[in-house]
DSSP file (Angstrom, degrees, kcal/mol; ACC not computed):
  #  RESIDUE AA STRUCTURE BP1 BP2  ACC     N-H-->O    O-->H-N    N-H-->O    O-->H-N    TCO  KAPPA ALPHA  PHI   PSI    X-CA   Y-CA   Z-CA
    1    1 A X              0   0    0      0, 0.0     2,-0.5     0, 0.0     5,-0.2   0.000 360.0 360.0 360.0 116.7  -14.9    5.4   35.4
    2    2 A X  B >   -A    5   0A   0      3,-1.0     3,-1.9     1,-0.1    28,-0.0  -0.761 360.0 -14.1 -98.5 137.1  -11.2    6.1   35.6
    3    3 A X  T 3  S-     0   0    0     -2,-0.5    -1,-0.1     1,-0.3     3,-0.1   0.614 125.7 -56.4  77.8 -18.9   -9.4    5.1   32.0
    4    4 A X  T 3  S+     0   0    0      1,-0.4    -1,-0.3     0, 0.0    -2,-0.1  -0.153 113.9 119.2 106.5 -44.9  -12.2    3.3   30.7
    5    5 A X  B <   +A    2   0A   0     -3,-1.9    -3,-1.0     1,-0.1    -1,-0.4  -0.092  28.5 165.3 -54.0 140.0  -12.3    1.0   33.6
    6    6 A X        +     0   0    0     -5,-0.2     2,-0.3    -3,-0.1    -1,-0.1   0.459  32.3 117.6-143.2  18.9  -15.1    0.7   35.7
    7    7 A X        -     0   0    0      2,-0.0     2,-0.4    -6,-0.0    -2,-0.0  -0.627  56.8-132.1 -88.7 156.5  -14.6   -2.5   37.9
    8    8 A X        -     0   0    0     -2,-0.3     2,-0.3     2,-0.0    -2,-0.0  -0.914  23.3-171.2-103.9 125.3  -14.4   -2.0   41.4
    9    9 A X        -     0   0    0     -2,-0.4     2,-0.7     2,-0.0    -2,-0.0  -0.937  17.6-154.5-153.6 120.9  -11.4   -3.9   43.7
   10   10 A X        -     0   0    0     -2,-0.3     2,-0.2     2,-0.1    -2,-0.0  -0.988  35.0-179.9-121.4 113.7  -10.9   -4.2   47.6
   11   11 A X        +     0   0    0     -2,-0.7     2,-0.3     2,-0.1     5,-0.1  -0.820  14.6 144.4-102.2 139.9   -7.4   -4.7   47.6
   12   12 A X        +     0   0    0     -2,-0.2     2,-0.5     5,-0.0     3,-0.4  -0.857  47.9  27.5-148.2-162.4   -5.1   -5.1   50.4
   13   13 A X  S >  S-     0   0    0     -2,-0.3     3,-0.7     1,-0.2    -2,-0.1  -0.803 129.6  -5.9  68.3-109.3   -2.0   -6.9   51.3
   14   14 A X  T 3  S+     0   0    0     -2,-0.5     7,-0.3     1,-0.3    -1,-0.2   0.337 129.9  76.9-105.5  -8.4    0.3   -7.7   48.3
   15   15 A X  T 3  S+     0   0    0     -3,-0.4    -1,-0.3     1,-0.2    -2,-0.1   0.279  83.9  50.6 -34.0 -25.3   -2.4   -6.4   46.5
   16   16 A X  S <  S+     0   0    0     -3,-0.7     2,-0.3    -5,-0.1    -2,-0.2   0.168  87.6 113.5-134.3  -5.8   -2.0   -3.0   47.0
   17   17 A X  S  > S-     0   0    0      1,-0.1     4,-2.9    -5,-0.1     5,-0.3  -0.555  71.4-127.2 -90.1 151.7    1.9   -3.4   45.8
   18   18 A X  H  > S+     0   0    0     -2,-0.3     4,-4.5     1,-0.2    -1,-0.1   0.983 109.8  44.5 -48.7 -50.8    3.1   -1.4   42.3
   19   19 A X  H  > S+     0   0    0      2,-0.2     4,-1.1     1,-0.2    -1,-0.2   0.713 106.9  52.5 -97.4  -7.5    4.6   -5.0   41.1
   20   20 A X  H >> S+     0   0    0     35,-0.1     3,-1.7     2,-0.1     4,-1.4   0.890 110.5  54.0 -75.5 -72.5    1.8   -7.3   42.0
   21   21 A X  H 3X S+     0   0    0     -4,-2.9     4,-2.1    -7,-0.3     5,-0.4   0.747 107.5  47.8 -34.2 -38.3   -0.5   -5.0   40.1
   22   22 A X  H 3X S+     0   0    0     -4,-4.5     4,-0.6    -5,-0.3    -1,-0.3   0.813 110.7  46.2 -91.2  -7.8    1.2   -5.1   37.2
   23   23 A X  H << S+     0   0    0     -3,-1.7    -2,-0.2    -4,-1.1    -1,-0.2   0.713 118.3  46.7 -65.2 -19.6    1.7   -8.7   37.0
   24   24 A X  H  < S+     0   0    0     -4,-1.4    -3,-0.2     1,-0.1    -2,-0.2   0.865 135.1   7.8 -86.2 -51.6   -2.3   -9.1   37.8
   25   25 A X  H  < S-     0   0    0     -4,-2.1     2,-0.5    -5,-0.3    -3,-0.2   0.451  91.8-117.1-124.3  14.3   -3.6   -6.3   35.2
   26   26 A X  S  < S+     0   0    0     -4,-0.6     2,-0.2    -5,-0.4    -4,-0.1   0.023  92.9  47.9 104.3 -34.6   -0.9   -5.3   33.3
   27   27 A X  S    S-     0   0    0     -2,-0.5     2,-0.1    -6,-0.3    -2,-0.1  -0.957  94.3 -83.1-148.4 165.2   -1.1   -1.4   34.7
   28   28 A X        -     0   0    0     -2,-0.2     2,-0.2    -6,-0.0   -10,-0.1  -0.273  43.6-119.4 -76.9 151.2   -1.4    0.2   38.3
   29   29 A X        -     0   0    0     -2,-0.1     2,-0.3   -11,-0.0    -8,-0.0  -0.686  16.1-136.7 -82.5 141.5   -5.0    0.6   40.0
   30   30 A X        +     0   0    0     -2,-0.2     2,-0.4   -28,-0.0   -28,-0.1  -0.949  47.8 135.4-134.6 104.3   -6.1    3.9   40.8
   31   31 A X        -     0   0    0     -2,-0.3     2,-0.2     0, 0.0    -2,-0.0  -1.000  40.9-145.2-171.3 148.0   -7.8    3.8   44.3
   32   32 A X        -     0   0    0     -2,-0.4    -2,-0.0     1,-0.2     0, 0.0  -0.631  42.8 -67.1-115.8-170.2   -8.1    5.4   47.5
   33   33 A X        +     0   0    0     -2,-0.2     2,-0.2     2,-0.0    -1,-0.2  -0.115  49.8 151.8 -63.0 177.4   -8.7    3.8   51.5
   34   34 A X        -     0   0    0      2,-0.0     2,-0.3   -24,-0.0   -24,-0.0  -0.819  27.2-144.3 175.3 170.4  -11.3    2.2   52.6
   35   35 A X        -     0   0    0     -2,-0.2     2,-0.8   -25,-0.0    -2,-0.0  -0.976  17.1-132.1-152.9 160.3  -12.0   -0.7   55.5
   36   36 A X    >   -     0   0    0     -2,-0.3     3,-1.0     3,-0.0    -2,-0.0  -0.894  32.6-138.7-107.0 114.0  -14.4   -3.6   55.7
   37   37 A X  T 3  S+     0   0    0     -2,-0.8     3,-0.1     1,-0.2    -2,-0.0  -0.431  78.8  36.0 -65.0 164.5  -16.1   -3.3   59.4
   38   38 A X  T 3  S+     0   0    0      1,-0.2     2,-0.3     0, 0.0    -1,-0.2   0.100  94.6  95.6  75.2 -13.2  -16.6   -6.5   61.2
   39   39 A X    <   -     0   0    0     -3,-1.0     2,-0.4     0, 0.0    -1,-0.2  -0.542  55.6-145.5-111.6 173.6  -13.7   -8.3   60.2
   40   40 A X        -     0   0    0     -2,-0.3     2,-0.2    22,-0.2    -3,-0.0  -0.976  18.4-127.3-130.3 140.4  -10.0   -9.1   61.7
   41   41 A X        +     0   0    0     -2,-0.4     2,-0.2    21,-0.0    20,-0.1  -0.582  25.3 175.4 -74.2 160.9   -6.4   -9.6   59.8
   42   42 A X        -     0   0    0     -2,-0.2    20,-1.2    18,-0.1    18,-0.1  -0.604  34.1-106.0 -32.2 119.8   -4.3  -12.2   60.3
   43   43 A X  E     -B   61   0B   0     18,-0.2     2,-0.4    -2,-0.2    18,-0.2  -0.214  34.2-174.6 -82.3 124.7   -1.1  -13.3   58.7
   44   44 A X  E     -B   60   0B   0     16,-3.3    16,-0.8    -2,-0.0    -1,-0.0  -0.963  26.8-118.5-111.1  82.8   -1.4  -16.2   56.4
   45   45 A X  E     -B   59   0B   0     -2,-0.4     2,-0.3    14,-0.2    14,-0.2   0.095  21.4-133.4 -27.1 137.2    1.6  -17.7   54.9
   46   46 A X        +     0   0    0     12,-2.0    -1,-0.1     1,-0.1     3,-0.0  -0.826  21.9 179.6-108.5 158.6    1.9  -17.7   51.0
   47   47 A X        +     0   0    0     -2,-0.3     2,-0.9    12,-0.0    -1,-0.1   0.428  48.1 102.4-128.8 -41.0    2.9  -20.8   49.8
   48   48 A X    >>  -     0   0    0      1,-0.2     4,-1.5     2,-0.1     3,-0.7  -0.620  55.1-157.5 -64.3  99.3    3.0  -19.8   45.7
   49   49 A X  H 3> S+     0   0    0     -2,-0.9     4,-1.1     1,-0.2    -1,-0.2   0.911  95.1  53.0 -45.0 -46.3    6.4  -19.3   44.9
   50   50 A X  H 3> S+     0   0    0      2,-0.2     4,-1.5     3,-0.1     5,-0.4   0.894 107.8  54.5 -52.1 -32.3    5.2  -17.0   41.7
   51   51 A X  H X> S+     0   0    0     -3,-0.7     4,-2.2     1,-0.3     3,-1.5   0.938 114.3  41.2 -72.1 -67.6    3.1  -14.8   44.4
   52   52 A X  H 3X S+     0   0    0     -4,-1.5     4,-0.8     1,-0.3    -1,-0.3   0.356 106.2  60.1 -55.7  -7.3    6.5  -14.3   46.5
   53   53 A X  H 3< S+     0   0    0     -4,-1.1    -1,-0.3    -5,-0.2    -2,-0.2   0.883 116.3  29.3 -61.2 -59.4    8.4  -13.8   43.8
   54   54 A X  H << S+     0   0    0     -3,-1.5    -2,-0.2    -4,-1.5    -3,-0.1   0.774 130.1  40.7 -58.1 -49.4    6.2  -10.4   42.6
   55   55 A X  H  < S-     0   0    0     -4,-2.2    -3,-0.2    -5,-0.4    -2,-0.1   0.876  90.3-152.8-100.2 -37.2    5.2   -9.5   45.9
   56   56 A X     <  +     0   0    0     -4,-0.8     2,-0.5     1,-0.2    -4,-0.1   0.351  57.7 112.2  40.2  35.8    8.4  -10.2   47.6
   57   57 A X        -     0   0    0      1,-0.1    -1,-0.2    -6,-0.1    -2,-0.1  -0.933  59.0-150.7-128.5 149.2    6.7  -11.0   50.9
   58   58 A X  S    S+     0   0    0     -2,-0.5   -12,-2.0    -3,-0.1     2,-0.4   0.411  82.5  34.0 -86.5 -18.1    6.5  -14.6   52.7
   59   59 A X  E     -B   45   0B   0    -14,-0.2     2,-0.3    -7,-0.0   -14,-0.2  -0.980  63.6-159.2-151.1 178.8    3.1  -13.7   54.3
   60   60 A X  E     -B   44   0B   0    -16,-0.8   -16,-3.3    -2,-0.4     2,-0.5  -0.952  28.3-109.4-148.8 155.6   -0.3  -11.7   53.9
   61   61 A X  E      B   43   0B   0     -2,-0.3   -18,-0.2   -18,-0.2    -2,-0.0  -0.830 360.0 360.0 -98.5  97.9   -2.9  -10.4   55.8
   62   62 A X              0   0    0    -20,-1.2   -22,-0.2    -2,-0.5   -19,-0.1   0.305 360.0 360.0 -85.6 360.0   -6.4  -12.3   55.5
């Protein structure tokens, strides 16, 4: 438990940025690598003007 916190998060993409985290929980996430086996990225258009605003990015990786 870091902080008091104890939930567990697999972040990535815009996710993993300073100023998305602190609009999503209010303070930065504490967290090291990791990878999910079996799966593949791909670039996804965001579509949420609010998301791209925070994140400053026009796509993510699903």
């Amino acid at each position: 438990m870091v902080d008091g916190y104890s939930e567990r998060l697999f972040s990535y993409g815009t996710l993993q940025q300073e100023a998305v985290q602190l609009a999503n929980f209010s303070r930065t996430l504490q967290g090291s690598p990791d990878a999910v086996t079996g799966y593949r990225l791909a670039s996804v258009k965001i579509s949420d003007p609010d998301v791209v605003t925070v994140s400053t990015a026009r796509s993510r990786m699903r």
